[in-house]
C-alpha positions in Angstrom: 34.7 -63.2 -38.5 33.5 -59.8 -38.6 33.1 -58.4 -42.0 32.4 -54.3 -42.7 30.7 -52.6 -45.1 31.1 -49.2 -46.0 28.8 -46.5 -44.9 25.7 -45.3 -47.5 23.6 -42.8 -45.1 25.1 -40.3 -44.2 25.6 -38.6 -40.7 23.7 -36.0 -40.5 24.0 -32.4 -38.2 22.7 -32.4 -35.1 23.7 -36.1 -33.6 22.6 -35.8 -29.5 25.4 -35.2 -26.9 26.0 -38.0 -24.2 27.3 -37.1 -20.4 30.6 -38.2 -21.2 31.1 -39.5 -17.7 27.1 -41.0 -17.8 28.1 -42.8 -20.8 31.4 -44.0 -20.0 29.7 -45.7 -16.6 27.5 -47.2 -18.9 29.4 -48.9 -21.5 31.7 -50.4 -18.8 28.5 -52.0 -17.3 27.3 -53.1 -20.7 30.9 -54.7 -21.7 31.7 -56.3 -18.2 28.2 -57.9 -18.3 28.3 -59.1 -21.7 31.6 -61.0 -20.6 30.4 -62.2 -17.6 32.4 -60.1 -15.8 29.6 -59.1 -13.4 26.6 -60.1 -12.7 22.8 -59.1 -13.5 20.8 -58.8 -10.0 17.4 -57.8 -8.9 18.6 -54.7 -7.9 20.2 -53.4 -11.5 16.9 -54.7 -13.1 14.7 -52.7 -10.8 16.8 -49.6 -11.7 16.9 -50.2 -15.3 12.6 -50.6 -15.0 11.9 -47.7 -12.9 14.5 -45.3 -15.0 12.7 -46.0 -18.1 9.1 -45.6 -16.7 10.2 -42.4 -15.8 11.4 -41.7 -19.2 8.1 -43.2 -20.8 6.2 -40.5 -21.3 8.5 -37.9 -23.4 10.5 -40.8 -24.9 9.3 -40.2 -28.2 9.9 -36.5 -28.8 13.2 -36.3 -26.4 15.3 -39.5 -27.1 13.9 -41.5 -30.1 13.7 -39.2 -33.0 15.8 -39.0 -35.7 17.7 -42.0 -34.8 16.1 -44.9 -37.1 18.8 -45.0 -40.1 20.7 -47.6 -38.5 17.6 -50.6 -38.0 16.9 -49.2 -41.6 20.4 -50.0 -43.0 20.4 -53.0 -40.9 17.2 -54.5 -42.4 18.4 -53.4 -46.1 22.0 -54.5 -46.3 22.0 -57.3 -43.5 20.0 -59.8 -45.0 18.6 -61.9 -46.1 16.3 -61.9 -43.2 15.1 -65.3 -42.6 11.3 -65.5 -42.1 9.7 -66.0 -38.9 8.9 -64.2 -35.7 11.1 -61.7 -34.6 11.4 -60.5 -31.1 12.5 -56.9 -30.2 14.5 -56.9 -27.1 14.3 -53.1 -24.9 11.3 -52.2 -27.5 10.6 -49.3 -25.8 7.7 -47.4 -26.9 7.7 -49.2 -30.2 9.0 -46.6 -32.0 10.8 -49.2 -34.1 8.2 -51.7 -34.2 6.4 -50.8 -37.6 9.8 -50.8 -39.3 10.0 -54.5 -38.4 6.6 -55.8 -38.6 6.7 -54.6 -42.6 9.5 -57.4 -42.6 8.9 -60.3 -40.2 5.6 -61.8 -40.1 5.5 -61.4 -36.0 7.0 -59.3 -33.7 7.4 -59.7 -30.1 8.0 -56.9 -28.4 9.9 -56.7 -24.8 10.9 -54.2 -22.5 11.5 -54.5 -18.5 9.6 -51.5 -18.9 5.8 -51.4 -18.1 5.3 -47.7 -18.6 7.4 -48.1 -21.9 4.8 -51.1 -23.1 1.5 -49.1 -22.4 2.8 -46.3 -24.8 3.8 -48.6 -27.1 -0.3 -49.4 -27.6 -1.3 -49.9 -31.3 2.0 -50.2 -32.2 2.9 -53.4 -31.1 0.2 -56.4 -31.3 2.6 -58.9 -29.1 3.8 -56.6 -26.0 6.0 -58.6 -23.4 7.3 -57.3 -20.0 9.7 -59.3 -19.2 13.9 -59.6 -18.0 15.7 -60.3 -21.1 18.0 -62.2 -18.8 15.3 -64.6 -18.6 13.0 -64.7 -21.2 9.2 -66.7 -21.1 10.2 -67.6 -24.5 11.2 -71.3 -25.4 14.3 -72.6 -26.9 15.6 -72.0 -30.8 11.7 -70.2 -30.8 12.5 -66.8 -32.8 14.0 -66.1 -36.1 15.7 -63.4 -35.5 16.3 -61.2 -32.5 16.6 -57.3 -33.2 18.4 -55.3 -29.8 18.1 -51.3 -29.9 20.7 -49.9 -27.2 20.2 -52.3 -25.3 22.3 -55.1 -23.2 23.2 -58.3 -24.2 22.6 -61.3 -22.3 24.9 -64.0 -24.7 23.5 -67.1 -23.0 19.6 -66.2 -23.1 20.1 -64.6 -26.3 21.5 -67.6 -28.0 19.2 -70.1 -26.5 16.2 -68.3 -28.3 17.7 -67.3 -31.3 16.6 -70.5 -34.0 19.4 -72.3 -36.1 19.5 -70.0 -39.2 18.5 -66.7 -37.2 19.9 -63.4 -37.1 20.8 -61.2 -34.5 20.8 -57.6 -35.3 22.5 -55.3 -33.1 21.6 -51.5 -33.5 23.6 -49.0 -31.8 21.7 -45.7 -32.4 24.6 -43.3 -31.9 27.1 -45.2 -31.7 30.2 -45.5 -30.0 29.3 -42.4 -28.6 25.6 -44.6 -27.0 25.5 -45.4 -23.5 25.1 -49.3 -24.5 27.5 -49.6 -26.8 29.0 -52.6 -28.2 31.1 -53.6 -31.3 30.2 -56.3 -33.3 33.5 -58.2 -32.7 32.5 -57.7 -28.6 29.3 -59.0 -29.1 29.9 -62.4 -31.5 33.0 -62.5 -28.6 30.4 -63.1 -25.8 27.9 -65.0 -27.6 28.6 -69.0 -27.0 29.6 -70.7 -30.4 30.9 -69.0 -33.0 29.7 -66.0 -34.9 29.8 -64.5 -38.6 29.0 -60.4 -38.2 28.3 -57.6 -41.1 28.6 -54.2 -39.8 28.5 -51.0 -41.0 27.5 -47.4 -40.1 24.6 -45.4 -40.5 23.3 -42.2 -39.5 24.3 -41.5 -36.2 25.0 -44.9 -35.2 26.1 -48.5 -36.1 24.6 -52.0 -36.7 25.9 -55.6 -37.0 24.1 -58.5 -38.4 25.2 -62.1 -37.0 24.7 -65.1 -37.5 25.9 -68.3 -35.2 27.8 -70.7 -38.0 29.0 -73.2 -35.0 
């Protein structure tokens, strides 16, 4: 059950361009992984790693500004947000982090990223490197799980996630992002079943769910 909300920030002027043939690529591999439709190897990972390190260093002032209304909105109108540690799956260069921390009492931060981590220093107190495909994390361990552009792993993400949690899914632009996925894919892929809240904000999109089976 997927239940929307209607937009209160704006979109504003300016919203980034994709590669429309980069993206599309993209959002196929995101959907056909989140249903298991192919696989996650050593090999993606290691390209996914050493693409973002390269990125690292002008990630902040080339991709990541003005993108932050959604995990705003998402924090605001999604909750309540149950308290309890919170992990940040792709965390980047913790951009995002402070927005969370000022709600959840702990935040751990993970990226496959190494060079993303180190610029995430004095950002992020709890910095992880790790494959969110398998996470050094144990089971029902996290109260809620927050996922900027990144891809979902149902199995993994479900495991972690603690019986009450929330998993929010921020889309920074979009349908128009690279990673894209609705919240009706998402709560699809995830094991059990799902209650979502969506809505739009900014230039992108965000879905709150909880697991209620």
């Amino acid at each position: 059950m997927t239940a929307t909300l209607p937009r209160v920030l704006p979109s504003p002027d300016g919203k980034p361009a994709t590669p429309p043939g980069a993206a599309e690529s993209f959002r196929a591999f995101a959907h056909d992984l989140a249903a298991g439709r192919r696989p996650w190897t050593a090999e993606a990972a290691q390209f996914v790693a050493d693409l973002f390190d390269q990125l690292a260093a002008d990630w902040d002032t080339t991709r990541a500004t003005g993108r932050d209304d959604p995990l705003r909105d998402a924090v605001t109108r999604g909750g309540p947000m149950p308290q309890g540690p919170c992990l940040e799956l792709g965390s980047g260069t913790g951009i995002s982090t402070p927005a969370l921390t000022a709600v959840f009492p702990q935040v751990i931060s993970v990226d496959l990223s190494m060079r993303m981590l180190q610029q995430a220093h004095g950002r992020s107190s709890w910095r992880v490197r790790a494959d969110a495909s398998r996470l050094p994390l144990a089971d029902a361990c996290v109260a809620a799980i927050v996922a900027i552009d990144m891809l979902l792993f149902p199995a993994e993400t479900a495991r972690v996630l603690a019986p009450g949690g929330v998993l929010l899914w921020i889309n920074q632009l979009g349908s128009d992002g690279p990673l894209h996925l609705p919240a009706a894919t998402v709560a699809a892929a995830l094991p059990g079943t799902w209650q979502a809240t969506e809505s739009e904000a900014g230039w992108g999109s965000w879905a709150a769910l909880r697991r209620i089976r």
